[in-house]
N, C-alpha and C positions, 0 to 999 in steps of 0.2 A: 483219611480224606473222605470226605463227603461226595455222595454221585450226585453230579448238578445235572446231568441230562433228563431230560425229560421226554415222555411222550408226547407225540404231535398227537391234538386234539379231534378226538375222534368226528366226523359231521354228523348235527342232529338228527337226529330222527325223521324230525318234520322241521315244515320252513311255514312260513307265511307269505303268497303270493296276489297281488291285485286281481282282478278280473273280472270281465264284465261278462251277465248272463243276460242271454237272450231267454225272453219267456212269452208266451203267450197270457195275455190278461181275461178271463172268463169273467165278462160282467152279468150277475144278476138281477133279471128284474122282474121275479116271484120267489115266493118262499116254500109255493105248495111243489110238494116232493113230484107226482107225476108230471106237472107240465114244465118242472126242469130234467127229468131225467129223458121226455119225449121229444124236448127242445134239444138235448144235448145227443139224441139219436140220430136227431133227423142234419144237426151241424154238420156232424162225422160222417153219416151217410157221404153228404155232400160233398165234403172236403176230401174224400176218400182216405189213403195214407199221408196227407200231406203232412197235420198237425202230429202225428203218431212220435211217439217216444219224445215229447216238447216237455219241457218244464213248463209248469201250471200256476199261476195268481190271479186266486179266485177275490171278485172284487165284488162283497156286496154291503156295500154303501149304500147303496138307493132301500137296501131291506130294515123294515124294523121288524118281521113279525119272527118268530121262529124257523130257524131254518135246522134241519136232519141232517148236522155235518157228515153224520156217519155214510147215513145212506149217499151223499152227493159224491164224499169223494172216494168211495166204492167204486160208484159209476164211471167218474174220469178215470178210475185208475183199469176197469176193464175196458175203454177203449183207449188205453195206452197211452194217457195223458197221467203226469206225476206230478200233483198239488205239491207246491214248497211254501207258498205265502198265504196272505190273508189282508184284504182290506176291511174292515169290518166294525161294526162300533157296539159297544156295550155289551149284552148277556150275547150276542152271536162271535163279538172277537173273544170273548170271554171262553166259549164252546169251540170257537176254531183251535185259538190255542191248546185248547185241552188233546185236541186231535193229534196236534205237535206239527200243526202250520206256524210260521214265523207272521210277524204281525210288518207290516211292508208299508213305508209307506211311498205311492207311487208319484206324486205331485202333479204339476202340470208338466207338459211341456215345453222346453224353452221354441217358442216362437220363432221360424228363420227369419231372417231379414229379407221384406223385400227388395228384388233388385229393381233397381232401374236405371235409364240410362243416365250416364256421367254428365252433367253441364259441358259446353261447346269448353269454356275455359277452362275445365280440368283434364280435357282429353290430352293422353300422353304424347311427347313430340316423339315420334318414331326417328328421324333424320333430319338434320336439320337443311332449310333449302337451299337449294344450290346459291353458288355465290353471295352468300350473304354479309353485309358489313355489319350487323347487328347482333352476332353471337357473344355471349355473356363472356368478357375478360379480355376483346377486345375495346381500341380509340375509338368512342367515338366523333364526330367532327367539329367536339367540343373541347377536345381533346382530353376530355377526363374517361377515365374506365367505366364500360360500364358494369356495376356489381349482379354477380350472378346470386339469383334470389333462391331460399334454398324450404321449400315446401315443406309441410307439414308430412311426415310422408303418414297414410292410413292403412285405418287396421286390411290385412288381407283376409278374405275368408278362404276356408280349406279348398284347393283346385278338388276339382272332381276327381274321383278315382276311375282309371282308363284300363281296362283289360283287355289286351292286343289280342288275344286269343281265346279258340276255342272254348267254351264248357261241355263236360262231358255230365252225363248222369253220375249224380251223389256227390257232384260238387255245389258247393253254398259260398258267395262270396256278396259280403257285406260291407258296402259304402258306409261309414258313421259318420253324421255331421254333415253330408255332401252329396252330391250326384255323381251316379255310378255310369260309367258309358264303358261299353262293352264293343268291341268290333268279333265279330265274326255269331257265331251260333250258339244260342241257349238250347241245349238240348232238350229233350224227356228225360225229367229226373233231377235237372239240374233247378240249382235257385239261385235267383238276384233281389238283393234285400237291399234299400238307401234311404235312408233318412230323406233325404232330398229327392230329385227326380232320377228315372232310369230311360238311357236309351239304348236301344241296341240297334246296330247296325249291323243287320242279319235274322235271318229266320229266331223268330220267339217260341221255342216248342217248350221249355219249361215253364218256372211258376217265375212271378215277377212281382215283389212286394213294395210300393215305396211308399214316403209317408210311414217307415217305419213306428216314427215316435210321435203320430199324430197329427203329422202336415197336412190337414185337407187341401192344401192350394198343391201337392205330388201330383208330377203326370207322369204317365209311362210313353215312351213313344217308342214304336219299332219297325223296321223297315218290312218285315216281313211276319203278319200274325198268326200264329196259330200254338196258341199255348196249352197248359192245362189248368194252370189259375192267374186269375189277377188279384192284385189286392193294394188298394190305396186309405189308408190310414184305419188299417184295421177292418176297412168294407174291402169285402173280399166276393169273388166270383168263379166258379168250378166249372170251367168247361168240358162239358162228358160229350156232347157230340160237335160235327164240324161247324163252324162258325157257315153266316150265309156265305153268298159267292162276293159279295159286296166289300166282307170285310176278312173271307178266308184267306191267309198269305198276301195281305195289302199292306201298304203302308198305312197305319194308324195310328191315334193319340189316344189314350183312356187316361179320364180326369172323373174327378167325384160333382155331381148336382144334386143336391138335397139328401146327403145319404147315399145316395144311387150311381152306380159303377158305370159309366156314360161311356162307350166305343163309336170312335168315329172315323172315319176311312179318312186319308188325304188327297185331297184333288189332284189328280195329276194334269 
């Protein structure tokens, strides 16, 4: 007789999993070696450790002339930034790929929608009001029913994501698609990243990113400021010493004006 048992089937090696990477994009806009390696000193000074140990896609679209892949990504790689991609065209995506950058391509981004408020007649009936003879499926004193009309229902957009709690330093927590509202403390150390807007309701002592994916209309708002970065759609701002008295531990909004990272105190 034949042995019909068999072994159970050992699991592979390796598997294939989804996943989405968060990277910083380095756009260039020179090709000459010293005033990007002095632009790229003076970023990092700046930035202190924030961007440190980040995945790197290096973006030079706007370059035609030659550019020193070698020597650029030497540079990010000793201040602890790690090229994986490349936007780039012709003999320079040519030369990055030789480096063994991946050729990336980053597109736009998709545009949120703006909100605005609902027309009077599509606001939701919360309860219907007291004693009323005109609810949908009753007579009315025609005596026919009357039919309850059944709407279109519309798209939802993602509710914002709400963290009830604390952040502690070396925690990073990322809203995608949405705004991020946080109650209680962003520490020192910690990070709040959202596509959308971020509030916190509480002292802002770490970094706070929003406009992840390019929202210039992202605000940040916080009850209490005093952080170590801001950054709304990639403009970003290092704060090395204490903000004035105006806007040190206030309630504030920061939103982007021409470029430019705008903090503003709220009236109390």
């Amino acid at each position: 007789m034949s042995d019909t048992n068999t072994k159970s089937k050992s699991p592979s090696a390796l598997d294939f999993k989804s996943a989405t990477l968060y990277a910083l994009r380095v756009v260039l806009r020179s090709h000459d070696d010293a005033e990007l390696l002095s632009a790229l000193k003076q970023r990092m000074t700046d930035a202190g450790s924030f961007f440190e140990n980040e995945p790197v896609v290096i973006d030079a679209s706007l370059i035609t002339e030659t550019i020193d892949w070698t020597a650029l990504i030497l540079a990010l790689r000793s201040h602890s930034l790690h090229p994986v991609g490349v936007v780039a065209q012709d003999a320079n995506l040519q030369a990055a790929l030789a480096q063994g950058l991946a050729a990336v391509d980053l597109g736009s981004p998709t545009p949120r929608p703006v909100a605005q408020p609902a027309p009077e007649q599509e606001v939701p009936v919360v309860a219907p009001p007291a004693n009323s003879s005109d609810s949908p499926g009753k007579t009315s004193n025609a005596g026919a029913p009357t039919p309850a009309t059944t709407a279109a229902t519309p798209e939802i957009s993602p509710a914002a994501m709400v963290i009830n709690r604390p952040l502690r330093s070396g925690q990073r927590i990322y809203a995608r698609n949405t705004d991020l509202i946080v109650i209680g403390v962003v520490s020192q150390g910690a990070e709040v990243i959202a596509d959308g807007n971020i509030h916190v309701y509480g002292p802002l002592r770490g970094k706070a990113m929003a406009g992840a994916r390019g929202d210039t209309s992202a605000r940040i708002f916080t009850t209490q400021l005093d952080p170590e970065l801001l950054a709304i759609a990639g403009v970003y701002r290092v704060i090395e010493s204490k903000l004035e008295a105006t806007l040190h531990n206030q309630p504030t909004i920061i939103h982007l004006d021409d470029d430019t990272l705008k903090i503003t105190a709220l009236s109390k």
